[in-house]
Each structure stands twice: as C-alpha cells, then as structure tokens.
TORLUMMI-215294 format. One record per residue (C-alpha): x, y, z. Coordinates in steps of 0.2 Angstrom, whole numbers. Last residue first. Example, Ala and Ser with C-alpha at 12.3 -4.5 7.8 and 13.67 -1.06 7.14 Angstrom:
! TORLUMMI-215294
{r {68,-5,36}}
{r {62,-22,39}}
! end
This chain:
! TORLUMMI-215294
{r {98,44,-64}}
{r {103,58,-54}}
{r {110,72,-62}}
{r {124,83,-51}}
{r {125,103,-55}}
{r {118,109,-39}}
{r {128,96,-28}}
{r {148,100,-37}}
{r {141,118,-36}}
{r {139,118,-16}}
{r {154,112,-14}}
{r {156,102,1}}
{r {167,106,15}}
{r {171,91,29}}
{r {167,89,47}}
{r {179,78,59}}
{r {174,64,64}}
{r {162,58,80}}
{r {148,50,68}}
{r {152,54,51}}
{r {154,71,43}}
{r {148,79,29}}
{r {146,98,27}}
{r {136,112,18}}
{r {140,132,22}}
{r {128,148,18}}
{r {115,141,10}}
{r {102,156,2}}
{r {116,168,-2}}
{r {106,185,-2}}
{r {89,189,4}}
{r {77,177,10}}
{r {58,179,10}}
{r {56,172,-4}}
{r {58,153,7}}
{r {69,142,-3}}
{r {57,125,0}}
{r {65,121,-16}}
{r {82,123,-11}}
{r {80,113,2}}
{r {73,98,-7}}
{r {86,98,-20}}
{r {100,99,-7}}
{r {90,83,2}}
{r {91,74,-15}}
{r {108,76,-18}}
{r {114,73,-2}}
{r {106,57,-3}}
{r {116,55,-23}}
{r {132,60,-17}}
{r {129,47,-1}}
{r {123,33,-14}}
{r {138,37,-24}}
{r {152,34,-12}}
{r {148,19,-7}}
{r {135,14,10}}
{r {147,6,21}}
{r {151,23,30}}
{r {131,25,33}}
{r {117,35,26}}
{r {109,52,24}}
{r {106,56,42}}
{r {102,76,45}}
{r {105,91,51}}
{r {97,110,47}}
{r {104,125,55}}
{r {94,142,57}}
{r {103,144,70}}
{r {86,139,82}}
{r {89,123,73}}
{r {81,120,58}}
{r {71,105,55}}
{r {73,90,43}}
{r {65,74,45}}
{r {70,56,38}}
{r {60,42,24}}
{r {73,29,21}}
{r {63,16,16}}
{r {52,9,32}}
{r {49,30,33}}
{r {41,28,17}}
{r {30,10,20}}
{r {22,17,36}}
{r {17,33,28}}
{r {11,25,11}}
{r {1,13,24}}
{r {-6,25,38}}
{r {-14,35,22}}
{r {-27,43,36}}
{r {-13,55,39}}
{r {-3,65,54}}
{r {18,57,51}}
{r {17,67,33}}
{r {31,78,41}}
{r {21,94,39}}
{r {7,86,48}}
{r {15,82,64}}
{r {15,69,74}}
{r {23,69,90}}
{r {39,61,92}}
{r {52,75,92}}
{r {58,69,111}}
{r {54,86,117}}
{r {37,85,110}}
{r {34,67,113}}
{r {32,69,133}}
{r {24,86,135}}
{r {12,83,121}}
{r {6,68,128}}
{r {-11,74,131}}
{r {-14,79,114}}
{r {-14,61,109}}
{r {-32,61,113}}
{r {-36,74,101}}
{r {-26,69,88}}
{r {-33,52,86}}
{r {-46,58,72}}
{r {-31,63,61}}
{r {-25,48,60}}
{r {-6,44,68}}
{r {10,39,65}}
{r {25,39,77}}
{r {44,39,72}}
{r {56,29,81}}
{r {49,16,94}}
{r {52,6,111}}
{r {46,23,121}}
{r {35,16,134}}
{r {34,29,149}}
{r {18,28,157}}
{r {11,39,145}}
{r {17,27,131}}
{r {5,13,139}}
{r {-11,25,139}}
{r {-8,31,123}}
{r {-6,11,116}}
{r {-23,7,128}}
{r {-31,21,118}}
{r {-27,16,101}}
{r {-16,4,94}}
{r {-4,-2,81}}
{r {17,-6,84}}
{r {30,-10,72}}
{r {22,-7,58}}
{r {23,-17,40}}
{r {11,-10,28}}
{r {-1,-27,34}}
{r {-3,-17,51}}
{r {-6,0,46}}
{r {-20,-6,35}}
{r {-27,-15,48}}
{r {-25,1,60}}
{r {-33,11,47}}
{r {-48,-3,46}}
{r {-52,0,65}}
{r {-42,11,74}}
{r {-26,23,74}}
{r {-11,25,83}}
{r {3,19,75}}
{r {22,16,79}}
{r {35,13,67}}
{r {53,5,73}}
{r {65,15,61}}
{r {76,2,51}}
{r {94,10,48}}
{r {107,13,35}}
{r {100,27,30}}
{r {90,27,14}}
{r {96,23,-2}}
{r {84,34,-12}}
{r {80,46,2}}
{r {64,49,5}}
{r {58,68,13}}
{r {52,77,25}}
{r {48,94,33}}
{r {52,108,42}}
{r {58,126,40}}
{r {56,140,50}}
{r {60,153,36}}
{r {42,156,35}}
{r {34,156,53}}
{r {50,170,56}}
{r {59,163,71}}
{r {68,152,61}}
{r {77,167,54}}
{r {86,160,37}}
{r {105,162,28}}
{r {105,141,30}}
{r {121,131,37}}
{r {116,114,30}}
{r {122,99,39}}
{r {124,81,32}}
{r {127,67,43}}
{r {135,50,40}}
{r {131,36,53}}
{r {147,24,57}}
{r {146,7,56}}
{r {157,3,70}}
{r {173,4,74}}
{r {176,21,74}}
{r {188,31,67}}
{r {181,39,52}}
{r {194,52,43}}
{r {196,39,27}}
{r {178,39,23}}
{r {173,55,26}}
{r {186,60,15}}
{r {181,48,3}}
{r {164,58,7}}
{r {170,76,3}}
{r {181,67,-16}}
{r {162,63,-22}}
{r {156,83,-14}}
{r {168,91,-21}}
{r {178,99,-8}}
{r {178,113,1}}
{r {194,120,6}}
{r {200,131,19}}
{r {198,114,32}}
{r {209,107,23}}
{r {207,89,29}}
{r {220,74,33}}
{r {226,85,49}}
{r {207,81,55}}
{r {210,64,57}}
{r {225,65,67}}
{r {214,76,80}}
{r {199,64,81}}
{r {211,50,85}}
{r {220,62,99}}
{r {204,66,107}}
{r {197,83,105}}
{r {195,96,119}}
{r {180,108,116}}
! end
C-alpha cells in the first residue's frame, strides 16, 4: 500500500519493534495524528482465535466510561408503552411498521438500531439490508430487548460493538484525540478486561497476540499488554 508523505514522517517517530506502554502508546498517538480534524482513536486486538468455531466467534458489547467522542443516532422499533419508554430515554427515531416500511425503502439516517423482541419477526425482512451494514439487532449486543430505555441510554454513553474479523481480529473506537491521555488508557482498559473475560477455554497458548492504537489515517502503535493488565481504574 502506498503511503502519503505525512503518513510516512509520522511513522519515523515510532519503533515499530517496540511496544510501548500503553500512557507513553497514546502520546504517541497523539503526536503521529496528522489530520485536521478530531481524529477517532481505534484499538485493535490480534486474538490467537478461529471465528469460525461458534466459540471463539466472539461478539458483544460494552460501555466505555468516557465514551467515544460521538453521539450514535438511536433508532427503535417497538410499540405502545416500549415505544413511550424509548421515547422519554432519549431516541432518535421510534416506530413500528410504517418505520420498517420507511428503512426498506432505503432510510438509513441512524447508528445503532434497537428493537423488542416481539418486532423481530417483521424486521426479519430486512435482513438483507441491515445485515451487511451491521444494523440488525442482535441479542448478544443487548440491541434485541424489551428494556428499550437502559438500551437507549447505554449506547447514548458510549456503549460500542466488538466482533472478530474473519482473522480473528477485533477493532474498535475507544475515543477521540481530544480525549487526554488517561481516558484513552482507562477505555482501553475496560475493553482489554472485557476480552479477556470472554477468553474462550477453547484456546490454547497466548490468548492476545498483538494490541494497537491508532488514530484515524496514522500509523499504528505497540501496546504492552502488561502495562493494560496491571492498570487499576478508579
């Protein structure tokens, strides 16, 4: 891949032998991002798993305590008190049948979709549209419940999926440039505890293979794994 010559000073600034701990990892994040924007800041976890295996095919989600930098736009489908309670949690968008009808015509003005359980069914139809976008909700991601409100409310806070890639991969947001230093140690943090708890038994040997941070178009930076493992959050 050819790399543009800010992309390539940048990289001369890390070792890319070394991993670093992860507080020094994001100032080098910090100092390698080129762009002049907010940029995102991404954590990726090579994981020693076969996602092919229904075990190690690991998916789910979790609240970050500083969230990500960004507001997801939350639509709802549900009916009659849900929808109410959907509506006063703070969502974007709430409906039933003339909302399905509307996004199977090609309305996607939303991030993350919620739905009841009892609304499945008719949201089946769509599966060909929300599955590739990863909109359709799933169970194992808390986005399939009849608590529409704690749903709603999490992913307004920071709430983010994780899935592995067909590399066994996982990739995620865990904030923004602005955030400091800490708050992106204490994400990462949370979403290393979270991995290593979901740990299938399955797997033999060294569990995570490789950790970066990056921000949006930088380089990637090495974190060591022992500088996450052994950090207290308050």
């Amino acid at each position: 891949m050819k790399r543009g010559k800010k992309y390539l000073e940048a990289a001369k600034l890390i070792d890319r032998s070394k991993n670093y701990a992860a507080m020094d990892a994001f100032e080098l994040v910090k100092k390698t991002s080129f762009v002049k924007f907010d940029a995102t800041v991404e954590a990726a976890f090579r994981l020693n798993v076969d996602p092919r295996k229904a075990d190690q095919n690991l998916r789910g989600a979790i609240v970050l305590p500083h969230g990500t930098g960004k507001v997801s736009r939350v639509v709802v489908i549900a009916q009659g008190e849900k929808a109410k309670e959907a509506e006063a949690a703070g969502a974007d968008y709430v409906g039933d049948q003339e909302l399905i009808q509307k996004i199977s015509q090609g309305w996607f003005e939303f991030d993350v979709m919620v739905a009841t359980p009892d609304m499945m069914g008719q949201l089946g139809k769509l599966g060909r549209l929300l599955g590739p976008k990863g909109l359709m909700p799933n169970p194992k991601t808390g986005t399939v419940t009849m608590d529409v409100a704690k749903a709603v409310k999490e992913i307004k806070h920071g709430k983010i999926e994780y899935r592995t890639d067909k590399v066994g991969n996982i990739h995620a947001p865990i904030g923004r440039i602005s955030f400091t230093n800490e708050q992106l140690v204490e994400n990462l943090k949370t979403l290393y505890d979270q991995l290593a708890r979901i740990k299938p038994t399955t797997v033999k040997g060294t569990y995570m293979k490789n950790i970066t941070v990056t921000s949006s178009m930088g380089p990637g930076v090495h974190v060591e794994e022992d500088s996450i493992k052994t950090l207290r959050l308050s």
